[in-house]
C-alpha positions as CSV (number, residue, x, y, z in Angstrom):
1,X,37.1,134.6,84.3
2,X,37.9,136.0,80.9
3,X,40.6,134.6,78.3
4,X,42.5,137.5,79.1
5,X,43.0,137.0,82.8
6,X,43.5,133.3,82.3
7,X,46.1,133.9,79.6
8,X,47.5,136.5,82.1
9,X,47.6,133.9,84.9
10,X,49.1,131.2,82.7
11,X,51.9,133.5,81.6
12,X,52.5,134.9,85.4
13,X,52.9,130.6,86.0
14,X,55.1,130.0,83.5
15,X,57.3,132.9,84.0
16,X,57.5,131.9,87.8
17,X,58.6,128.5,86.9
18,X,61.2,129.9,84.3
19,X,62.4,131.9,87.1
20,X,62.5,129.0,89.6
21,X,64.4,126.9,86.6
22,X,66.8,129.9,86.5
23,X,67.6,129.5,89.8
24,X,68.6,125.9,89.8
25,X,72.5,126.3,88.3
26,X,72.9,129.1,90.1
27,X,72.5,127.3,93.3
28,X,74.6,124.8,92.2
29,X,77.4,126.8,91.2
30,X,77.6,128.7,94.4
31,X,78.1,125.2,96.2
32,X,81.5,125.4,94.4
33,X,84.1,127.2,96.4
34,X,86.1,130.0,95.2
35,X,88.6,129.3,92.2
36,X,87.5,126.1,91.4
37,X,86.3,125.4,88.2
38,X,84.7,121.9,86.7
39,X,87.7,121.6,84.0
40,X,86.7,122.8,80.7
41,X,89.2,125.5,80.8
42,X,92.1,123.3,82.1
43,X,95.3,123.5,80.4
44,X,97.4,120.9,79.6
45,X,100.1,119.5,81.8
46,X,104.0,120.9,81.2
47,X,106.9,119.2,80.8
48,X,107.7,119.6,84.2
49,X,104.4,118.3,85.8
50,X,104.8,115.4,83.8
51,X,108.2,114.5,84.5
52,X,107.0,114.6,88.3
53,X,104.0,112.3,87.8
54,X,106.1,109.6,86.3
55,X,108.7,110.0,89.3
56,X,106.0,109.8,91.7
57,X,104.3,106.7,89.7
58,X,107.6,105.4,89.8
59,X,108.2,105.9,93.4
60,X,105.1,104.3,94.2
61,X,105.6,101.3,91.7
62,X,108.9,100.6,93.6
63,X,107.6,100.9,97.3
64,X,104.5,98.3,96.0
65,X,107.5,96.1,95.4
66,X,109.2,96.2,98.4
67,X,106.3,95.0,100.5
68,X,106.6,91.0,101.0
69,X,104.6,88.5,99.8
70,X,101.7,87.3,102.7
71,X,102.7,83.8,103.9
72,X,99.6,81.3,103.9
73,X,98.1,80.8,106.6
74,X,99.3,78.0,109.1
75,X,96.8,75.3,108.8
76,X,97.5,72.3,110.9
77,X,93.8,70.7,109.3
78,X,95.1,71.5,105.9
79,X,96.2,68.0,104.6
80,X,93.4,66.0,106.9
81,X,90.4,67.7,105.1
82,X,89.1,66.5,101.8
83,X,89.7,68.5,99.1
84,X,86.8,71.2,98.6
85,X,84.0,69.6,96.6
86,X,85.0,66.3,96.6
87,X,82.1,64.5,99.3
88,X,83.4,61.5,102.3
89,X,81.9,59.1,100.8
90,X,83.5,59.1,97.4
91,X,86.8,58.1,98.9
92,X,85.0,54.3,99.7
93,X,82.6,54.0,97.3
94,X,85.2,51.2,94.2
95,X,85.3,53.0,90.7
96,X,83.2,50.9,88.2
C-alpha cells in the first residue's frame, strides 16, 4: 500500500468519526420535545409571577402548620426498660 492510499484511508477514518461525533448532539437534541429549551434564553420572572410564588409559598407554609404534631407512640414497656446503653448489670454492681 502506498502513503497515498494510507493517508487517503486515514482521512476517510477520521472524517467518518467526525461525522459520527457530529451526530451525537443532534440525537440528543431531538430527545427534547417541541418548545422546550434547556434555559439559556429564559427571561426573568415579572412582577406578577413573583407575587404568585410567594402566595403559593405562603399557602403552603400555612397548610405545613396546620397539620398536628405526631403523638409518641404508646409504649406500655417504656419506663420498665433500661435506658439505651446503659447494660443490667450496672444497676447492682456498688459505685467505688
Amino acid at each position: 500500500m502506498s502513503r497515498r492510499e494510507a493517508l487517503g484511508r486515514c482521512g476517510l477514518a477520521l472524517l467518518a468519526g467526525a461525522a459520527s461525533l457530529a451526530l451525537v448532539p443532534a440525537t440528543a437534541l431531538a430527545q427534547l420535545p417541541m418548545g422546550m429549551h434547556l434555559g439559556g434564553d429564559k427571561a426573568p420572572p415579572s412582577k406578577e409571577e413573583l407575587e404568585r410564588r410567594r402566595a403559593l409559598d405562603k399557602a403552603y407554609n400555612a397548610a405545613n402548620q396546620k397539620i398536628p404534631e405526631k403523638k409518641p407512640a404508646n409504649d406500655p414497656w417504656g419506663n420498665i426498660r433500661a435506658a439505651p446503653g446503659a447494660s443490667a448489670n450496672a444497676k447492682d454492681k456498688p459505685k467505688p
